[in-house]
Short mmCIF file of the C-alpha atoms (twelve columns), coordinates in Angstrom:
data_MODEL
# 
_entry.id   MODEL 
# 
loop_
_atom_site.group_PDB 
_atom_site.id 
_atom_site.type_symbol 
_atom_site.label_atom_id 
_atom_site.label_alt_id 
_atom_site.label_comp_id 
_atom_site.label_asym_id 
_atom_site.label_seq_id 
_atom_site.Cartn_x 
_atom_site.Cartn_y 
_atom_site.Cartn_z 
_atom_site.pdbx_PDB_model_num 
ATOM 1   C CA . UNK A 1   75.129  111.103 133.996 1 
ATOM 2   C CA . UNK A 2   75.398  111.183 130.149 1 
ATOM 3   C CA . UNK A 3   71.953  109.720 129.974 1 
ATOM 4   C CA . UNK A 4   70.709  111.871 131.824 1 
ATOM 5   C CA . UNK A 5   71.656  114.889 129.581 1 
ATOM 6   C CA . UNK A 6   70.548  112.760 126.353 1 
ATOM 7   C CA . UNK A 7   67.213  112.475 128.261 1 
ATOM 8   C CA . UNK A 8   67.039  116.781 128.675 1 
ATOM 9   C CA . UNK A 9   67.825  116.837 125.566 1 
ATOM 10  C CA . UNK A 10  65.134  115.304 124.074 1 
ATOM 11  C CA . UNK A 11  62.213  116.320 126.028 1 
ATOM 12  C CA . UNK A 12  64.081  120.043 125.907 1 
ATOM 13  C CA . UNK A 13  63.398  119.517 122.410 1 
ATOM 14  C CA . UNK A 14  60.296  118.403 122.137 1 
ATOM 15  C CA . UNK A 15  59.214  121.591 124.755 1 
ATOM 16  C CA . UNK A 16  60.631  123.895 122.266 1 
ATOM 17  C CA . UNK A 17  59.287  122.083 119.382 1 
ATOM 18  C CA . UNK A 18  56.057  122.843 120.545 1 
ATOM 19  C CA . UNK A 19  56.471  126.197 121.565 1 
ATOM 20  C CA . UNK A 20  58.005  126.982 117.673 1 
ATOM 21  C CA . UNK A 21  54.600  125.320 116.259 1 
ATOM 22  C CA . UNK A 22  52.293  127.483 118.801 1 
ATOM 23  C CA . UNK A 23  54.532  130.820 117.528 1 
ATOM 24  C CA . UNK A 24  53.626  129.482 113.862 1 
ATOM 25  C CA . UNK A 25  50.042  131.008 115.077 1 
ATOM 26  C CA . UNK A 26  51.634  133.744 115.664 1 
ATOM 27  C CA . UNK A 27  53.822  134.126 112.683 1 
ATOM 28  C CA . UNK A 28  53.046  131.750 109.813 1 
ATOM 29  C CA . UNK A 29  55.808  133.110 107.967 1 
ATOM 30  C CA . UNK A 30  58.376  131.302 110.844 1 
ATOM 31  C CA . UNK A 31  59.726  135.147 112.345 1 
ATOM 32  C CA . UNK A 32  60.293  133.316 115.885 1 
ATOM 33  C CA . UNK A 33  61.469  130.177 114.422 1 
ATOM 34  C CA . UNK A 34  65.472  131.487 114.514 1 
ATOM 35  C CA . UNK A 35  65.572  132.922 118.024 1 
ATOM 36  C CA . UNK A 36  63.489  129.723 119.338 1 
ATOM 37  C CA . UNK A 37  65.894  127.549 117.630 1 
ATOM 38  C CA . UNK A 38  69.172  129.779 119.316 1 
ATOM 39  C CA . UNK A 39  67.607  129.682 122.913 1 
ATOM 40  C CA . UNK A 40  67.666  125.401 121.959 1 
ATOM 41  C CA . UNK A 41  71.126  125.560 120.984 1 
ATOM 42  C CA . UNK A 42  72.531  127.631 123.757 1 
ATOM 43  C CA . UNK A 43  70.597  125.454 125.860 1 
ATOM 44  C CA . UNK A 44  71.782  122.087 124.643 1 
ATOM 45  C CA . UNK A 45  75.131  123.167 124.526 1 
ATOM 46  C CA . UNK A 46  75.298  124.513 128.271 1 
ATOM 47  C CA . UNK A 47  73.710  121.068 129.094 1 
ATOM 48  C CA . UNK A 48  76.784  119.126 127.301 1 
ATOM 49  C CA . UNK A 49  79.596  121.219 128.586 1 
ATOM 50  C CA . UNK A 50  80.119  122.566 124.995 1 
ATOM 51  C CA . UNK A 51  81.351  126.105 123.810 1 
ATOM 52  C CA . UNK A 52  81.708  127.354 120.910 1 
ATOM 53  C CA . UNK A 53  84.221  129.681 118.874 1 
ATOM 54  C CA . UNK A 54  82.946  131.776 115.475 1 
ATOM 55  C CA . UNK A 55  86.231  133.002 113.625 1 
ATOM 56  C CA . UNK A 56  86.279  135.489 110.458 1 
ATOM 57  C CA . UNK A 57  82.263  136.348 110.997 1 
ATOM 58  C CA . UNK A 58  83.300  139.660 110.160 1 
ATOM 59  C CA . UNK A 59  84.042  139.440 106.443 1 
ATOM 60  C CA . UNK A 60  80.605  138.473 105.630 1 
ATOM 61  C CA . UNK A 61  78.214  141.632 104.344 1 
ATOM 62  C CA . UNK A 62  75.002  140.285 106.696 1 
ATOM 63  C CA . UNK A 63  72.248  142.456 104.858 1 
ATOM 64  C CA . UNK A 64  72.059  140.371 101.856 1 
ATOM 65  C CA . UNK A 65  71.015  136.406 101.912 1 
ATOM 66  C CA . UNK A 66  73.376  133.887 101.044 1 
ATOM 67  C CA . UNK A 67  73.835  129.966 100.550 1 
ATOM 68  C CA . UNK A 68  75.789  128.591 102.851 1 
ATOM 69  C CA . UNK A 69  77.819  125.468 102.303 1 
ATOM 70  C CA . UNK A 70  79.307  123.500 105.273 1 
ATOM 71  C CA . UNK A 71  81.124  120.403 106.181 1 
ATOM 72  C CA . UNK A 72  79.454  118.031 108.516 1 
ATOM 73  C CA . UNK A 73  80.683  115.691 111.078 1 
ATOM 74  C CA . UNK A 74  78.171  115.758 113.925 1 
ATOM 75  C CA . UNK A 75  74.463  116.485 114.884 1 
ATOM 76  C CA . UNK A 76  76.022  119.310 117.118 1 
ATOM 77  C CA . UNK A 77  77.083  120.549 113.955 1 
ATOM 78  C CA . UNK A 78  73.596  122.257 113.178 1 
ATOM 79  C CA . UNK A 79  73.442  123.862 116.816 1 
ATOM 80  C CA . UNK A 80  76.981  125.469 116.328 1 
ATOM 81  C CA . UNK A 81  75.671  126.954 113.091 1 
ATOM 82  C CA . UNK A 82  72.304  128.512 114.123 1 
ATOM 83  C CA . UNK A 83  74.386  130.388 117.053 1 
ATOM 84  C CA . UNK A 84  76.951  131.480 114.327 1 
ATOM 85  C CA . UNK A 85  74.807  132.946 111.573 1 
ATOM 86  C CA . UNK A 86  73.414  135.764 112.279 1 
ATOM 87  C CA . UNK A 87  70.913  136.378 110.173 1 
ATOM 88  C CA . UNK A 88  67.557  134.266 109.406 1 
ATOM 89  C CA . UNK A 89  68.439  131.319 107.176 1 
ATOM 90  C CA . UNK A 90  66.649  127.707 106.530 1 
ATOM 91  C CA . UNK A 91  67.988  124.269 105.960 1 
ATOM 92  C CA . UNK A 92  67.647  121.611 103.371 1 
ATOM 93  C CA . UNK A 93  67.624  118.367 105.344 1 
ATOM 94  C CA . UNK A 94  67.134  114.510 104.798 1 
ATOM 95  C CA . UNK A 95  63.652  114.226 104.745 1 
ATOM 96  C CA . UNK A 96  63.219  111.354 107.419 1 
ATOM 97  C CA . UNK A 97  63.922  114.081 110.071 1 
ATOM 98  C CA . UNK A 98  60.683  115.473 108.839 1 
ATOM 99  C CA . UNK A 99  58.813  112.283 110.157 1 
ATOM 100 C CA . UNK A 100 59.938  112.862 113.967 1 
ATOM 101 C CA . UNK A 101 56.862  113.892 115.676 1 
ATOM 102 C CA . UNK A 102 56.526  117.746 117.198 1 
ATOM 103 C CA . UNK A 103 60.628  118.485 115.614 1 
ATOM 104 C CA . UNK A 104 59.786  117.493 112.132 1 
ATOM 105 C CA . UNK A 105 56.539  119.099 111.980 1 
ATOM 106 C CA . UNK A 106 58.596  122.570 112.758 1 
ATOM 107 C CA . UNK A 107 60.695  122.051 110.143 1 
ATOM 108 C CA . UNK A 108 57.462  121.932 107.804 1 
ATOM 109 C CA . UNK A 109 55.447  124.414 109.605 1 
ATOM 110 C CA . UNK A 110 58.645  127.039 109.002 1 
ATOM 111 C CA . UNK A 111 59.778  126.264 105.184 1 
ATOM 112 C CA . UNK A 112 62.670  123.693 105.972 1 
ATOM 113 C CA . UNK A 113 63.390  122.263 102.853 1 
ATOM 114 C CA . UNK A 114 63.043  118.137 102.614 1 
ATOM 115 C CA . UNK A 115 65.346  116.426 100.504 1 
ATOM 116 C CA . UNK A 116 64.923  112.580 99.579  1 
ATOM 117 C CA . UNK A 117 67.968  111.155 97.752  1 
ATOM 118 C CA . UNK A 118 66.544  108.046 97.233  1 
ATOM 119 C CA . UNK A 119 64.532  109.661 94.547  1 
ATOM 120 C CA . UNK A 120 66.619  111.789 91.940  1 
ATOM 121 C CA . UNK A 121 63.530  113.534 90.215  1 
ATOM 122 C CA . UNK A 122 61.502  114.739 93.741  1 
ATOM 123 C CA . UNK A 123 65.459  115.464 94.360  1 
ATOM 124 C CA . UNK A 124 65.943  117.895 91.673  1 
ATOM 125 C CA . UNK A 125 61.749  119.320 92.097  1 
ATOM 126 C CA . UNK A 126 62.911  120.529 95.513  1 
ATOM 127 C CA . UNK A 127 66.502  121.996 94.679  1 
ATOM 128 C CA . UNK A 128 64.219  123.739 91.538  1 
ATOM 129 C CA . UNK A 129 62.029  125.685 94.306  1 
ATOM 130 C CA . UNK A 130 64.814  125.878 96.774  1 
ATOM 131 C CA . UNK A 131 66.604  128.127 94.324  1 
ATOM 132 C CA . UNK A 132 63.636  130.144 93.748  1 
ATOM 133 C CA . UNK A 133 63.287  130.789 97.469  1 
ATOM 134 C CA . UNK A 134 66.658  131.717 97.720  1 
ATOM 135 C CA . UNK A 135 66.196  134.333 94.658  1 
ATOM 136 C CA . UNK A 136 63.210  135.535 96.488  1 
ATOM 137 C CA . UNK A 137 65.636  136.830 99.521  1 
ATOM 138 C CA . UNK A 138 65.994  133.366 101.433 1 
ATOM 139 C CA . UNK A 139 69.390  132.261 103.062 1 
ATOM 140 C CA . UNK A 140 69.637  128.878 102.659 1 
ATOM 141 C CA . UNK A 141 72.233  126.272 104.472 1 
ATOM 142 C CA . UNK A 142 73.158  123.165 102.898 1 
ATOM 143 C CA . UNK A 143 75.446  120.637 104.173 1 
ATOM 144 C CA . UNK A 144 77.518  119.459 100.533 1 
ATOM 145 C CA . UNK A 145 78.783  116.471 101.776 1 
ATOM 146 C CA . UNK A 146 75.695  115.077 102.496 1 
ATOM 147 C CA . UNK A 147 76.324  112.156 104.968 1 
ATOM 148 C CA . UNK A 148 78.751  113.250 108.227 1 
ATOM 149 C CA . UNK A 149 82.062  112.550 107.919 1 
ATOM 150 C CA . UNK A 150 84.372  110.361 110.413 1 
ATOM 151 C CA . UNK A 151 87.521  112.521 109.727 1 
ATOM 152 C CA . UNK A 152 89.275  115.657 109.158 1 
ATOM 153 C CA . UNK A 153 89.433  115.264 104.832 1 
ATOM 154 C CA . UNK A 154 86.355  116.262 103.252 1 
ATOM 155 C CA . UNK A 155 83.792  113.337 101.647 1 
ATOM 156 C CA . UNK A 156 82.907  113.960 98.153  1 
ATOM 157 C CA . UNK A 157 80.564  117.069 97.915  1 
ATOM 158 C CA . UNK A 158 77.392  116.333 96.245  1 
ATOM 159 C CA . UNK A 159 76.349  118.428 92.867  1 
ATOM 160 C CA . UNK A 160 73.164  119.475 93.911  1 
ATOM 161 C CA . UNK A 161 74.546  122.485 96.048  1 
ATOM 162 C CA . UNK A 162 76.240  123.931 93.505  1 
ATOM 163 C CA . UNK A 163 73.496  123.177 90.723  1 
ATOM 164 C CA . UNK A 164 70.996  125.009 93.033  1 
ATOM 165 C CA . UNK A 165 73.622  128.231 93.834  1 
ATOM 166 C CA . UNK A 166 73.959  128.662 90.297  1 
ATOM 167 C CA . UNK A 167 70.830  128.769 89.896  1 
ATOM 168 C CA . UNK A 168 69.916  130.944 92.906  1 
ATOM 169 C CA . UNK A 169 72.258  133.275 91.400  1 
ATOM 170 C CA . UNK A 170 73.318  134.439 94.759  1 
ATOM 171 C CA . UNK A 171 77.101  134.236 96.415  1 
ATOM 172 C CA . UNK A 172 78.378  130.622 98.139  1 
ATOM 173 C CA . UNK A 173 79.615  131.511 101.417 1 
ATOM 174 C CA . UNK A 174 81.783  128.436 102.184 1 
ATOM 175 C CA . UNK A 175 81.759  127.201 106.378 1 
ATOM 176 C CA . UNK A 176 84.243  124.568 108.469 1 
ATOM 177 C CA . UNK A 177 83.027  123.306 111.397 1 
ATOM 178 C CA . UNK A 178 85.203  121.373 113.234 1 
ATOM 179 C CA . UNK A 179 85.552  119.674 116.071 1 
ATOM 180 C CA . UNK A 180 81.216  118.257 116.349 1 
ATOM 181 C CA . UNK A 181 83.221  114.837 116.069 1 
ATOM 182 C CA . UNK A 182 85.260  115.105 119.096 1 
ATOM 183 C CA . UNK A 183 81.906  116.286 121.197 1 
ATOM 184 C CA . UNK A 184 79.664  113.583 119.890 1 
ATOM 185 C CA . UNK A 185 81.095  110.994 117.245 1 
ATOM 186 C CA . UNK A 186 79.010  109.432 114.565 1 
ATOM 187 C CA . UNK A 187 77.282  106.145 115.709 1 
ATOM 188 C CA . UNK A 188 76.990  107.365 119.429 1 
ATOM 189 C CA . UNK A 189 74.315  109.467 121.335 1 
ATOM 190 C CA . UNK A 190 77.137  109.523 124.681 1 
ATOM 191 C CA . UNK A 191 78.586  113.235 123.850 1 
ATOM 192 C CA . UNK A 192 81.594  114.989 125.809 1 
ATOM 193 C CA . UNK A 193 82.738  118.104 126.385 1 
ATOM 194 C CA . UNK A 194 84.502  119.982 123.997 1 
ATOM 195 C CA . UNK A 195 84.895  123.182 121.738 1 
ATOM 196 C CA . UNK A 196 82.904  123.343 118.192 1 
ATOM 197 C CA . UNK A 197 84.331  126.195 116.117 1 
ATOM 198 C CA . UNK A 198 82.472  127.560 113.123 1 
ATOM 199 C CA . UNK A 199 84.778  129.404 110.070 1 
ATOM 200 C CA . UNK A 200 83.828  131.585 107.552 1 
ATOM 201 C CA . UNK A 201 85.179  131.806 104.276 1 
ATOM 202 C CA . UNK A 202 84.743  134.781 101.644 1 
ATOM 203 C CA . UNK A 203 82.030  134.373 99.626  1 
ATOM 204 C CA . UNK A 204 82.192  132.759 96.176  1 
ATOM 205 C CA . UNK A 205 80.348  134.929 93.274  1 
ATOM 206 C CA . UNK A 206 78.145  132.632 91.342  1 
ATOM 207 C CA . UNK A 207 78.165  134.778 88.183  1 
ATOM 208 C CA . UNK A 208 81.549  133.884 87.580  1 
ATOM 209 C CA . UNK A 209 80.356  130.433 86.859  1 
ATOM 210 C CA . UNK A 210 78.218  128.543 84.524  1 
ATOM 211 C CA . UNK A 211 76.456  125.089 84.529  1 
ATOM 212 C CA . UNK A 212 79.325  123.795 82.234  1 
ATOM 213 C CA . UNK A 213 81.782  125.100 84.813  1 
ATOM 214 C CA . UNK A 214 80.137  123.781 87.841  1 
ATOM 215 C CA . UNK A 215 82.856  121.433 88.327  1 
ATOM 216 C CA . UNK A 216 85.452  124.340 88.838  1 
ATOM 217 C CA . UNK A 217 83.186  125.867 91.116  1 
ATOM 218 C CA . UNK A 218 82.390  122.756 93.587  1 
ATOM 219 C CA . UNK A 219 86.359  122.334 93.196  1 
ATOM 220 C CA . UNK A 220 86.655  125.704 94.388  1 
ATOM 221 C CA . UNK A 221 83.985  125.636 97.294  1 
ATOM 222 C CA . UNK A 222 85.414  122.381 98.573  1 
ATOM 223 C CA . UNK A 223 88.998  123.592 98.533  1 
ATOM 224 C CA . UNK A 224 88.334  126.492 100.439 1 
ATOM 225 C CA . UNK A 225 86.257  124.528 103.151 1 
ATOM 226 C CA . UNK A 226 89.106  122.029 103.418 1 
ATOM 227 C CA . UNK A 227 91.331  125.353 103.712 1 
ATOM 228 C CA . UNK A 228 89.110  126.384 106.298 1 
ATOM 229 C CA . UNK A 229 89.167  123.270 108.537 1 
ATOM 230 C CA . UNK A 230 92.888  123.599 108.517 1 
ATOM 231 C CA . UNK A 231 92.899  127.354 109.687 1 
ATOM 232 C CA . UNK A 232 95.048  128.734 112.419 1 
ATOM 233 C CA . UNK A 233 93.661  131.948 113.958 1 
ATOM 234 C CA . UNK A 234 96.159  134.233 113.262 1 
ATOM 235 C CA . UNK A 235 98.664  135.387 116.864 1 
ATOM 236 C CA . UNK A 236 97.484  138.681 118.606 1 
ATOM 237 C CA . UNK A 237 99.804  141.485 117.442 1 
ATOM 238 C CA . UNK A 238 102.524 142.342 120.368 1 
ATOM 239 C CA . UNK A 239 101.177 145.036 122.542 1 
ATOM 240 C CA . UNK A 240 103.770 148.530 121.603 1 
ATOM 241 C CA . UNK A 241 103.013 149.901 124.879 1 
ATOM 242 C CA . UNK A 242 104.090 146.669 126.569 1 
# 
């Protein structure tokens, strides 16, 4: 049965892959790009048997643009996320997911931004216009670990994030997801039912910090998403009627 729904899956994809690059027609600018890509992760997450939870949404201000910093510790991870965030946003991404036919060619077609770690000066050229985007009014989602994790304790986070929100000038929001490991583990495409829940943490000011104190801030940032993943959703005040 599981390969079955690995199968929908991926020719789900692919349809809505090439429905995204006939809307680019449309829109070059990518407007359809974030409700295409929620109908896919809706979809794909009905077909696994997955729900998911969004706790402390409420405490972000949603008419400004943000980067957003995350854990990562599955590929439902990114699905989770575009249902949570509310607002438009686009993703920096290892850039070999830019050479899958139809899916990669989205990414390109709506301002995705490729990252290649293998080379540390194209590296830093892309983080240098990813911050301009992101001063020109983009949201931008970047997971700082880099590679998914296999447990609950955070992997080193990598500097570029922070380099590029200090430049960007514009408020880290710091995100947990938690529990994409449980619902499909690293090394696997056989994924399970489960719940994937997506926290938000305040966001961080970037003015407070400068390139000499970008240590204390990617200290910061990571403490508060390890802070995050250990969150307990406060108990429902008692009823007084009751």
């Amino acid at each position: 049965m599981w390969v079955l729904k690995v199968f929908f899956v991926f020719l789900y994809t692919g349809f809505l892959s090439c429905i995204a690059i006939l809307s680019m027609l449309i829109s070059p600018r990518g407007r359809y790009i974030m409700p295409i890509a929620r109908s896919w992760s809706r979809s794909i997450f009905a077909a696994a048997g997955v729900r998911h939870l969004v706790l402390r949404r409420d405490r972000i201000d949603w008419s400004r643009n943000y980067l957003f910093l995350t854990n990562h510790q599955s590929q439902f991870d990114i699905l989770a996320l575009v249902l949570a965030i509310p607002i438009s946003f686009r993703v920096i991404a290892k850039r070999i997911l830019f050479l899958i036919p139809a899916f990669g060619w989205v990414l390109y077609l709506a301002g995705f931004i490729a990252i290649d770690r293998t080379n540390r000066e194209r590296a830093i050229r892309n983080l240098d216009r990813a911050a301009e985007r992101v001063r020109a009014g983009l949201s931008l989602l970047i997971f700082a670990e880099g590679p998914r994790g296999t447990g609950d304790t955070l992997l080193p986070f990598k500097k570029g994030p922070i380099v590029l929100g200090l430049k960007a000038g514009v408020p880290i929001v710091p995100i947990a997801v938690r529990g994409g490991r449980h619902v499909l583990p690293k090394g696997t495409l056989r994924f399970q039912p489960g719940t994937i829940e997506v926290i938000f943490g305040d966001p961080i000011p970037t003015r407070d910090y400068t390139y000499d104190t970008r240590e204390s801030l990617m200290k910061r940032v990571r403490g508060e998403i390890q802070s995050l993943l250990e969150y307990k959703e406060p108990a429902a005040a008692p009823d007084p009627r009751c």
